[in-house]
C-alpha positions as CSV (number, residue, x, y, z in Angstrom):
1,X,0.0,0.0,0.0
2,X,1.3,3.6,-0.4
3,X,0.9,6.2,1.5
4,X,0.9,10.0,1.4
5,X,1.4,11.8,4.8
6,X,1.3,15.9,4.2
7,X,2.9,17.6,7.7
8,X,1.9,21.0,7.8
9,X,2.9,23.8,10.1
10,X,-0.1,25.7,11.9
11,X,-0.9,29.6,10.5
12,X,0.9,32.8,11.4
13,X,0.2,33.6,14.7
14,X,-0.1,37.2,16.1
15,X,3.4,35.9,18.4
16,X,4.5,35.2,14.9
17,X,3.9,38.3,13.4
18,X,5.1,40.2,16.8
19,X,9.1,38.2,16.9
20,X,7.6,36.1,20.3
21,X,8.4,32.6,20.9
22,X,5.7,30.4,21.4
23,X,6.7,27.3,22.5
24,X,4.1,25.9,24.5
25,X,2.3,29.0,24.5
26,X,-0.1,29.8,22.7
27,X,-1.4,32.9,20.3
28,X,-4.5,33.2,17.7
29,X,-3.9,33.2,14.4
30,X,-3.5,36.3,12.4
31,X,-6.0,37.2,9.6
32,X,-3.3,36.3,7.3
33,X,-2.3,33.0,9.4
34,X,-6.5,32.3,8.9
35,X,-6.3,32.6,5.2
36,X,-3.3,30.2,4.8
37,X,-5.0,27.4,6.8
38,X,-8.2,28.0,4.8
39,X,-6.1,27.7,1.3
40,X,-5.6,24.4,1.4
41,X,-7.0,22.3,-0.9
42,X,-6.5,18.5,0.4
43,X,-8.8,15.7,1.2
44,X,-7.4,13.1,3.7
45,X,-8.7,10.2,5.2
46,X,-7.9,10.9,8.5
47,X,-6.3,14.3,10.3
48,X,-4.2,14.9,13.5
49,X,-2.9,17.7,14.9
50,X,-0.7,18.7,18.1
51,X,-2.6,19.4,21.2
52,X,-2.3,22.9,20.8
53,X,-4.6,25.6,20.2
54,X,-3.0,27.2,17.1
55,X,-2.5,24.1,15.3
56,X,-5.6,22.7,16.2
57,X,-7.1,25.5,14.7
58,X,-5.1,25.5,12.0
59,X,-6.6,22.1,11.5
60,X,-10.5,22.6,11.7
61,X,-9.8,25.7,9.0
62,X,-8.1,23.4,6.7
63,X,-10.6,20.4,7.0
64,X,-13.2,21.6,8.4
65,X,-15.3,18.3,7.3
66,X,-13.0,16.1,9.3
67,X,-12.7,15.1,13.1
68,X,-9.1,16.5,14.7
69,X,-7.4,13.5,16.5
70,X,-4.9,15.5,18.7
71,X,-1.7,14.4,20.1
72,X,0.7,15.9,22.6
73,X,3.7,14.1,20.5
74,X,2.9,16.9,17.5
75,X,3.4,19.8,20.2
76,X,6.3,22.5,19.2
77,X,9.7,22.0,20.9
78,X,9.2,23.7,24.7
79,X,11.3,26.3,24.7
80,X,11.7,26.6,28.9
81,X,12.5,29.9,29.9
82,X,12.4,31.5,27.1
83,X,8.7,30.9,26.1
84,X,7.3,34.4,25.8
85,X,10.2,36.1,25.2
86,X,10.6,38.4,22.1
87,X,13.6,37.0,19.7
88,X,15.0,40.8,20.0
89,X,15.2,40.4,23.6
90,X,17.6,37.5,23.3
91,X,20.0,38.4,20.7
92,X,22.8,39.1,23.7
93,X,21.7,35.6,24.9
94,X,24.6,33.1,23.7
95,X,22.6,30.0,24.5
96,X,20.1,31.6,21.9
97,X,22.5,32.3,19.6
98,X,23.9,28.7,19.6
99,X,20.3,27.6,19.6
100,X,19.6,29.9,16.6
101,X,23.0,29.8,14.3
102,X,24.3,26.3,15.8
103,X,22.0,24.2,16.8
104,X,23.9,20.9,15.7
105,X,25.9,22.8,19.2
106,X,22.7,23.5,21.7
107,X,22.9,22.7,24.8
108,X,19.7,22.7,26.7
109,X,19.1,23.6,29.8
110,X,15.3,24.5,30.6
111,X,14.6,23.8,26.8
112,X,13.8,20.7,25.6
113,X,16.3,19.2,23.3
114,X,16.3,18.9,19.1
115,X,16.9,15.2,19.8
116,X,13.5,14.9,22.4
117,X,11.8,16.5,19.3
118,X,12.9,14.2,16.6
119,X,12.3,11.1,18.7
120,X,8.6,11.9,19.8
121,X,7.7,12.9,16.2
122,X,9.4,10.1,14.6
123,X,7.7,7.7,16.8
124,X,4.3,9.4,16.3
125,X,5.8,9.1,12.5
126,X,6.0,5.4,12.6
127,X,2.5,4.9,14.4
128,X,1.3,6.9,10.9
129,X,3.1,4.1,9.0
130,X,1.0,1.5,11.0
131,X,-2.8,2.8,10.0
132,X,-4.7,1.7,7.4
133,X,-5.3,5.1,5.8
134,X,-3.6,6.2,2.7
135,X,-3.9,9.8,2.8
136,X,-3.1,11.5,6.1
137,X,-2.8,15.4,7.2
138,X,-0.7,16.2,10.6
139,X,-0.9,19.8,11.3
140,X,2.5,20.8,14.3
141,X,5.0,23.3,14.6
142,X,8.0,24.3,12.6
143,X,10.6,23.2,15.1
144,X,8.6,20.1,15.7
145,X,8.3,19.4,11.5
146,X,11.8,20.3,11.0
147,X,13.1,18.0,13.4
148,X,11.2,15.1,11.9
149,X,12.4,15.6,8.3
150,X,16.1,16.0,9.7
151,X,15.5,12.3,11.4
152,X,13.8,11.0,8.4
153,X,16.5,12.0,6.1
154,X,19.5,11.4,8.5
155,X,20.9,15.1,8.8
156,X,22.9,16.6,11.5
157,X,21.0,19.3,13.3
158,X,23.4,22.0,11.6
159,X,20.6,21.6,8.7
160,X,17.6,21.5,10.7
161,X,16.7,25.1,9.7
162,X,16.6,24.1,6.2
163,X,13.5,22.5,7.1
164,X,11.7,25.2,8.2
165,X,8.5,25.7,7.1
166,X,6.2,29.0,6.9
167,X,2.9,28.6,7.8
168,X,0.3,26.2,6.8
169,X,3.3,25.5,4.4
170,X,3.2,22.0,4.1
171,X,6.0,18.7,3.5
172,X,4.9,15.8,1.8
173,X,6.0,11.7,2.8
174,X,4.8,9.7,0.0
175,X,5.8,6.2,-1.1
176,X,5.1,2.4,0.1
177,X,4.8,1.4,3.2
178,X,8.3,-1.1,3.1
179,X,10.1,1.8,1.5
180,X,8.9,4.6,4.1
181,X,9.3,2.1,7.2
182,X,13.0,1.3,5.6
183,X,13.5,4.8,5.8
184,X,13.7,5.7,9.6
185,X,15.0,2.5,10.8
C-alpha cells in the first residue's frame, strides 16, 4: 500500500507576526495565518494535529469536514524559559545564539532538546506508517516538522533550519509502506 502523509505547520500567529516565541504558549492566528489554513485544498482520510490551540485550529480551518485526532507528541519544541520572550530580547543571549545559528551545538538547559523533538515525532511518524489510511494530514509546529524531516533523512542538526516551514506551508511523505518504514530505521 502507499501512502501519502502531508505535515503541515499551523498559521501565522499574532506571536508570529510580533518576533515572540511560542513554544508551548499559545497565540490566535493572524487574519493572514487564517487565510493560509483555509487555502488548502487537500482531502485526507484521516487528520491529526498537536494538542495545541493554534494548530488545532489550523486544522478545523483546513478540513473543516474532518474530526481533529490530537496528540501531545505533535506539540512545538518547549522552549523553557524563554517561552514568551521576544527574539529581540535575546540576541545578547549566547545559549540563543547557539540555539539559533548552531543548533547541531545546543545545549539545553530548561529547553527541551532537538533530539527529544525528533524522537517523539518520529515515533508518532511510525505509528502513521501503522494505520490503514492512505492519505493523512498532521498539522505541528516548525521546530517540531523540521526536526522530523532531519530524522527522516539522517541530517545533523546544523541543517535543521533548512527544514523550516512558513505557515500552513506544508512537507509531503509519500511512497510504500516497506520503503517509508526502511527509511527511519
Amino acid at each position: 500500500m502507499s501512502k501519502i502523509i502531508n505535515y503541515y505547520r499551523h498559521g501565522e500567529t499574532v506571536w508570529n507576526r510580533e518576533g515572540r516565541l511560542q513554544g508551548w504558549l499559545n497565540s490566535d492566528l493572524t487574519t493572514e495565518g487564517i487565510e493560509q489554513a483555509m487555502s488548502v485544498k487537500w482531502n485526507p482520510q484521516i487528520v491529526f494535529s498537536s494538542d495545541l490551540n493554534r494548530a488545532l485550529q489550523t486544522a478545523h480551518l483546513m478540513f473543516p469536514n474532518r474530526t481533529v485526532h490530537k496528540s501531545k507528541n505533535l506539540r512545538e519544541i518547549h522552549l523553557g524559559h524563554w517561552q514568551g520572550s521576544y527574539i529581540k530580547d535575546l540576541q545578547q543571549d549566547d545559549q540563543y545564539l547557539c540555539y539559533l545559528n548552531t543548533p547541531d551545538l545546543f545545549a539545553n538547559t530548561t529547553q527541551e532538546s532537538f533530539n527529544d523533538v525528533t524522537k517523539r515525532m518520529l515515533g508518532f511518524h511510525k505509528y502513521l506508517l501503522q494505520l490503514p489510511y492512505e492519505r493523512i494530514a498532521v498539522v505541528s509546529h516548525g521546530v517540531a516538522i523540521a526536526c522530523l524531516f532531519a530524522g527522516i533523512h539522517k541530517q545533523p542538526y546544523n541543517q535543521l533550519w533548512d527544514y523550516l516551514l512558513n505557515g500552513a506551508a506544508c512537507f509531503s511523505v509519500e511512497g510504500d509502506i516497506q520503503q517509508l518504514q526502511s527509511n527511519i530505521k
